[in-house]
N, C-alpha and C positions, 0 to 999 in steps of 0.2 A: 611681473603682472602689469597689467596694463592701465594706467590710470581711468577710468571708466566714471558715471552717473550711477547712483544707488540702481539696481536690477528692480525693477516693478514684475512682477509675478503676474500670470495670466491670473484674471479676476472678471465674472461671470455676470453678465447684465441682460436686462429683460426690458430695458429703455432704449429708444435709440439716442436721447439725450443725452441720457449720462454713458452710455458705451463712449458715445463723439468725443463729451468730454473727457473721458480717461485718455484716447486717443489724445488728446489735445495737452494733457499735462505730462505725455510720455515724450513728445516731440517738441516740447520745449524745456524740456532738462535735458532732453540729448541735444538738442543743437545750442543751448547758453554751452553746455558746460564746452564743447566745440567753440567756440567761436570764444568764451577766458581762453582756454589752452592756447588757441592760437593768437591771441594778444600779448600771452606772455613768450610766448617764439619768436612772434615779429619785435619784441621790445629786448629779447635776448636772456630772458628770465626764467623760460621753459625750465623745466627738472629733465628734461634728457630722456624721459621714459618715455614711450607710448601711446597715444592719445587714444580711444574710441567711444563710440557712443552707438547705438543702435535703432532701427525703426519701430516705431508701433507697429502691433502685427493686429488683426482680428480673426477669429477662428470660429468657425461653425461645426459641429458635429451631428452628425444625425445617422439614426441604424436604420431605415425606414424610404420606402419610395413615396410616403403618404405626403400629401402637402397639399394648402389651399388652393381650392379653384380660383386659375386665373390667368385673365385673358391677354396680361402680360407677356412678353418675348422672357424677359428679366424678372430677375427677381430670385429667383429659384437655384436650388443645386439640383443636378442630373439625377441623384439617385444618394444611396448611402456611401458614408465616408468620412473621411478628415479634412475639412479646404481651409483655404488659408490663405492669405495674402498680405504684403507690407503697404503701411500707408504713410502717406508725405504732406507736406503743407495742409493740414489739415484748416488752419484758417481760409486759406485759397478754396478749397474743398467742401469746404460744412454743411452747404447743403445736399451737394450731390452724395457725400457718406452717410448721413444722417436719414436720408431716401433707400439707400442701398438697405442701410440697417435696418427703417421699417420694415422691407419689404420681406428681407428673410425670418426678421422675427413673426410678420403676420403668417409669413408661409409655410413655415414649419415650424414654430412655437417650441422653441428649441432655445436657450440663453447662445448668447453670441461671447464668445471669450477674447478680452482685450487686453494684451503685456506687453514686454518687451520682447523683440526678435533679437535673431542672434543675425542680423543682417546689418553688416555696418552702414552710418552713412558717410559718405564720401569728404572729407572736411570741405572740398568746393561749396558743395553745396549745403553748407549752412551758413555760407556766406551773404548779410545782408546785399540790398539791393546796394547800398553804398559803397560796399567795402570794396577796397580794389587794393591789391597785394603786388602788385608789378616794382613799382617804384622804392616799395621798401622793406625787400628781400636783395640780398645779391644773389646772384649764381651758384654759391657752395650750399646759404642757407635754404634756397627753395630747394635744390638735389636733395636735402636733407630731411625735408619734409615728406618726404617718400618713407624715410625710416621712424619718423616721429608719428605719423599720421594715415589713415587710410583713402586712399585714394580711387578716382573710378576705378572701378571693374567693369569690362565689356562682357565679362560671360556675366552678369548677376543680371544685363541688359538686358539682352535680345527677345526677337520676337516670335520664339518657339511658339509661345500660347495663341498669341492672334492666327498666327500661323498655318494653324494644327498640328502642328508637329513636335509640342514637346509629350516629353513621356518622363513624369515624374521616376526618380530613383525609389526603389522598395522602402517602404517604410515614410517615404514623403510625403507632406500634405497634398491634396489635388487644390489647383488655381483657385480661387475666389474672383478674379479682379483677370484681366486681358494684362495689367502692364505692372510690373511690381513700382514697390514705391521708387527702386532706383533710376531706372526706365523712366518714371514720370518726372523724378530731376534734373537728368538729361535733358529732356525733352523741353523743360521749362528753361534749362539755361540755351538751348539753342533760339529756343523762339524770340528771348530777350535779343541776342544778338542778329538773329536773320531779319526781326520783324521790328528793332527801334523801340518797341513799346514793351512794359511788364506785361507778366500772363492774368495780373489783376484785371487788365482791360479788356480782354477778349472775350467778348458776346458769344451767346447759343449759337447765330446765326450766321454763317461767315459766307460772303463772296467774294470770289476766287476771279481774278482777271489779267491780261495776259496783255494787256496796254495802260500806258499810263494816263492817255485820255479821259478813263471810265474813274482813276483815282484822283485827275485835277476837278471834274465835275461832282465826285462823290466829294471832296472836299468842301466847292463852293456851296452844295446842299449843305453840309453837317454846317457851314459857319453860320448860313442862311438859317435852318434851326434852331441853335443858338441865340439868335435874336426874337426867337417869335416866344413867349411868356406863354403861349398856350401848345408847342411841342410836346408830341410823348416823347422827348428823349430828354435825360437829364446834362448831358455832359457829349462833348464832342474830344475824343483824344488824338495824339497824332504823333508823327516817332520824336523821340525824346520826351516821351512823356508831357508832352506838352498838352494841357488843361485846358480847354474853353467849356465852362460851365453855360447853364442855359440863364442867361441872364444876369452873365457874371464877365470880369474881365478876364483873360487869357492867362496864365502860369504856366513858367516850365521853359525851358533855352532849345530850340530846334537843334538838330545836332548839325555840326560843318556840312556833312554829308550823306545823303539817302543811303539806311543800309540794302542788305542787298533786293530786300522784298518786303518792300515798308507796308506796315498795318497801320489800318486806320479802324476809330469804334465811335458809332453812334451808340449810345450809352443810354441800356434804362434798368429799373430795379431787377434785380435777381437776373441778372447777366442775360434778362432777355432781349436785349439789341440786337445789332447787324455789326458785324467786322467784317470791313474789306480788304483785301490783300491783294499788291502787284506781284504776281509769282514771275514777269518776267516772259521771254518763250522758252519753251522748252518739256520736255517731259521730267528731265533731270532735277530743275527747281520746282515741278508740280510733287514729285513723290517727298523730296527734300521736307517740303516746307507742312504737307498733309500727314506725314512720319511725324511729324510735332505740334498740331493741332490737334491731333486725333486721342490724345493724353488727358486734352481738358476735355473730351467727352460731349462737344456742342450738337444739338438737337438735329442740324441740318448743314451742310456745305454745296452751295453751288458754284457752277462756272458760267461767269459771264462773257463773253470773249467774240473775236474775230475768226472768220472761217474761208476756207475756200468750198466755194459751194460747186457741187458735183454735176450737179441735174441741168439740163438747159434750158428747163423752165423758169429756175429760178433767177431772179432780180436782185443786183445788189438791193441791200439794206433789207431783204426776207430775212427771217427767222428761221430756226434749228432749231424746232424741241427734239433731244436724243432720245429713243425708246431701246436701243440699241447701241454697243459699241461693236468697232472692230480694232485691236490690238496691234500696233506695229511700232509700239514707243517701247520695247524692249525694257524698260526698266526694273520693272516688276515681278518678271517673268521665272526669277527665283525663288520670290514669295507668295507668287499668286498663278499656277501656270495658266498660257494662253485659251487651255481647253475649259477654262473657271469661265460659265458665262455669268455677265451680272443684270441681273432682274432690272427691270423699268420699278419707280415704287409708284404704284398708286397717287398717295398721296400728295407728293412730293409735286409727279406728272400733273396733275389738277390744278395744283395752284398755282403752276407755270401758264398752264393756258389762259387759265380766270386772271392771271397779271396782264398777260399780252391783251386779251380782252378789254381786259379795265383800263387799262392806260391808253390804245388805241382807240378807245371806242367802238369797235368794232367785233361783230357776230356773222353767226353762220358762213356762207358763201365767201363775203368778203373778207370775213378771218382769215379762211385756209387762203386766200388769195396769197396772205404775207406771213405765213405760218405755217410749215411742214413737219410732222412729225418722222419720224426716218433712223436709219445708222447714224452715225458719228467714227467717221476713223479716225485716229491719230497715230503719228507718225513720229519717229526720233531723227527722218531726210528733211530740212528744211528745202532742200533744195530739189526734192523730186521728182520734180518737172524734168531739170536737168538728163532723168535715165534715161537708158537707151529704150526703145521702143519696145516690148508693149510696156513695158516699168510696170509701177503700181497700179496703172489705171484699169487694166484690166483686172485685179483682185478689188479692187473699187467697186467696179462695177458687179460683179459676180455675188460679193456682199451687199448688195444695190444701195454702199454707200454715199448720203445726199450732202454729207459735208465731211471737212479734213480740217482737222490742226492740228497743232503735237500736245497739249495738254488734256484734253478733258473723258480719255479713257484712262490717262493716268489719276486725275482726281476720283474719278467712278468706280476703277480698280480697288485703290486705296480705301475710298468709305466701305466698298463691300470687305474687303480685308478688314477693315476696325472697326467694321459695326456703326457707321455713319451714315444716317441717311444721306442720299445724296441725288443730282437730277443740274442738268444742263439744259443752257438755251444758250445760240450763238446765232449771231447778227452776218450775214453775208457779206465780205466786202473783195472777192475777186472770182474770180469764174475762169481760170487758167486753164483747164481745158477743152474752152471755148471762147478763147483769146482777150479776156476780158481783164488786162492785168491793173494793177496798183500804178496807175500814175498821177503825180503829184498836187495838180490840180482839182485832179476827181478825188484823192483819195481825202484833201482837206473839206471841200465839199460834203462827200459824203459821212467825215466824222463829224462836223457840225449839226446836222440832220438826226442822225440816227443816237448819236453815244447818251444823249441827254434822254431821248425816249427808250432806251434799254436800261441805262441803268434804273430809272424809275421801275422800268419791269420789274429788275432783282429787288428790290426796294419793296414792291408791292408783294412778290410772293412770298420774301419772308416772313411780310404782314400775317397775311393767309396763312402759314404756316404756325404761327404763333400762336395762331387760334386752334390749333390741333392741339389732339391729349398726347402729351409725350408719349404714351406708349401707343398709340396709333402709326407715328414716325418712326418708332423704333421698331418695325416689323419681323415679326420672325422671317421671311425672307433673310434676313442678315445676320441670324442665327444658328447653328450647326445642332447637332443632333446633341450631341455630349459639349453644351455651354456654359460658361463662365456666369458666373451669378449676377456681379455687376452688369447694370448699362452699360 
């Protein structure tokens, strides 16, 4: 038998309080007693048996299609049945579970049942943010920990449910939740490592950008912040956890070297700040790095970025708001086929213009002067220009797409796949077919001018956005007919 944590029995609540909290005392006797076990392996004291421990689970039942009017996307189960789902970092979590939990208790007045799963967790991950096992394991004892311990699983992962494609086994619970608690532990140790910073930092609000111009000015802002005692931001983070509070001295050691797609967070109560992330080019590090975002469940993700502008009207340093993509970054195309169109949001659309507005100064006539709204294609050919004759540009045009780059159908795919709201604006800076390419002089130029009055943009619409009701952002547009209860 396997050395195990006492089994906590499903036990019935009508609080979202205390539902949280039973969550919360279930996931932390399964991961203490995880992380004894593995102090006494790593010191050589182990008993040689077994180790597990398992996830808190939450379960809702209901015979009934009746449930509260409400003008939510979320909140609800489809109809009658068993759902169910595993949950993780509950401290990380608390508010956004403890919201899930009102909403089903309001909506179907149904007790929500909370115990232990028979889903193990992975011993990685209940490893503090500390702990680091390389240096004092050898090679025989960590092979060894495969038989002592349980380890990822890829199938407990995937992402049938976001998907639509999974099809519970007879007799299975149906989803509660888009991502099981495993999935969401993955995801939180990738981020650590792709983004430098804990997932404690990571704002509602994330901007997504494809240079690191827009990261060295988003920087000077956040240090700039930090000094002013009247900022709405409490804390300025940066990779390696490094600490600048608002009116405080800096903590925390930068690491040797940028990882691969460093995050940065303006910081304010109840994770409503801004994170911004250098995903780098490419479509491959946009899907990467929004595959593991998309776990902590943020309000809104844009893309800030550089473009090649289509039209021959337009002007370096113009603006791209996307109303429209077109697909040619191949990424995704497993999970989301190309025939999937993804809706403009509203919302989203609004406060992108009302940013460019506000920052520019500028209305009516003169707006659209430096402001098109249009397609957006993106490509996986950085070098497309290069095809032979007619190449891309004739499906460019046919799509009557006004700009190209390779990320920002990959971030727009992605939010509609995870239920993210989402909405791009890109800043023009070459016109290639109309000879207008990147050289050197012009190109420093025109980042000097432009990068400081875009990112303000993202900056400002997040603002705007903030003042929206989450569930207004959370639009059924991004919701499927037979959906997941959670946000």
């Amino acid at each position: 038998m396997p050395s195990q944590p006492p089994f906590i029995a499903p036990v019935k609540f009508d609080d979202p309080d205390a539902a949280l909290a039973q969550v919360q005392r279930i996931y932390r006797a399964s991961v203490e007693h995880l992380r004894q076990a593995l102090q006494r392996f790593v010191a050589g004291t182990d008993e040689g048996r077994h180790v597990r421990a398992c996830y808190p689970f939450v379960r809702l039942r209901t015979d009934t299609v009746a449930r509260a009017d409400s003008r939510l996307a979320y909140g609800f189960v489809a109809g009658p049945g068993n759902y169910e789902t595993t949950l993780t970092r509950p401290e990380l979590f608390a508010d956004y579970y403890r919201e899930q939990f009102r909403l089903l208790l309001r909506n179907h007045r149904v007790p929500l049942e909370v115990g232990t799963s028979t889903q193990p967790i992975p011993v990685h991950f209940s490893l503090a943010e500390s702990d680091h096992l390389e240096g004092s394991l050898g090679p025989e004892r960590r092979l060894l920990m495969r038989d002592l311990f349980d380890l990822p699983d890829l199938a407990a992962m995937d992402d049938g449910i976001a998907n639509g494609t999974h099809e519970p086994a007879p007799g299975e619970p149906l989803p509660l939740a888009l991502f099981t608690a495993a999935r969401v532990d993955y995801s939180l140790q990738r981020l650590r490592h792709y983004s430098g910073t804990a997932p404690e930092h990571f704002q509602n609000f994330v901007l997504f950008t494809n240079y690191q111009f827009y990261v060295d000015e988003f920087i000077r802002l956040g240090q700039a912040l930090m000094a002013d005692p009247a900022a709405p931001y409490e804390a300025f983070v940066e990779p390696g956890n490094v600490v600048t509070p608002r009116g405080g001295s800096r903590s925390g050691t930068p690491p040797a070297r940028l990882p691969q797609m460093p995050a940065y967070h303006l910081v304010r109560p109840g994770a409503s700040g801004i994170t911004m992330i250098n995903i780098g080019v490419g479509p491959a590090n946009a899907k990467t790095v929004t595959d593991h975002v998309a776990v902590l469940r943020p309000h809104c993700w844009l893309m800030l970025g550089h473009c090649a502008g289509l039209s021959g009207s337009q002007q370096l340093g113009d603006y791209v708001l996307a109303h429209a993509y077109m697909r040619e970054d191949h990424v995704l195309d497993e999970e989301l086929p190309p025939w999937v169109p993804l809706p403009a949001l509203a919302e989203v659309q609004l406060a992108l213009e009302q940013a460019v507005a506000d920052v520019t100064q500028l209305a009516g006539y003169e707006l659209k002067r430096i402001l098109r709204t249009g397609t957006v294609a993106s490509t996986d050919n950085r070098n497309w220009e290069l095809l032979p004759e007619p190449g891309p540009a004739r499906r460019f045009s046919q799509s009557r797409a006004v700009a190209l780059d390779m990320e920002s159908a990959t971030i727009a795919a992605n939010g509609f796949r995870f239920r993210v709201p989402y909405g791009t604006l890109l800043c023009v800076s070459d016109k290639p077919l109309h000879g207008e390419i990147k050289l050197p002089g012009m190109a420093d130029t025109f980042y000097r001018e432009r990068v400081d009055q875009h990112l303000r943009i993202g900056l400002r619409a997040a603002e705007l956005l903030r003042h929206e009701r989450p569930g207004a952002l959370h639009s059924r547009k991004l919701r499927s007919f037979a959906e997941v209860a959670f946000q």
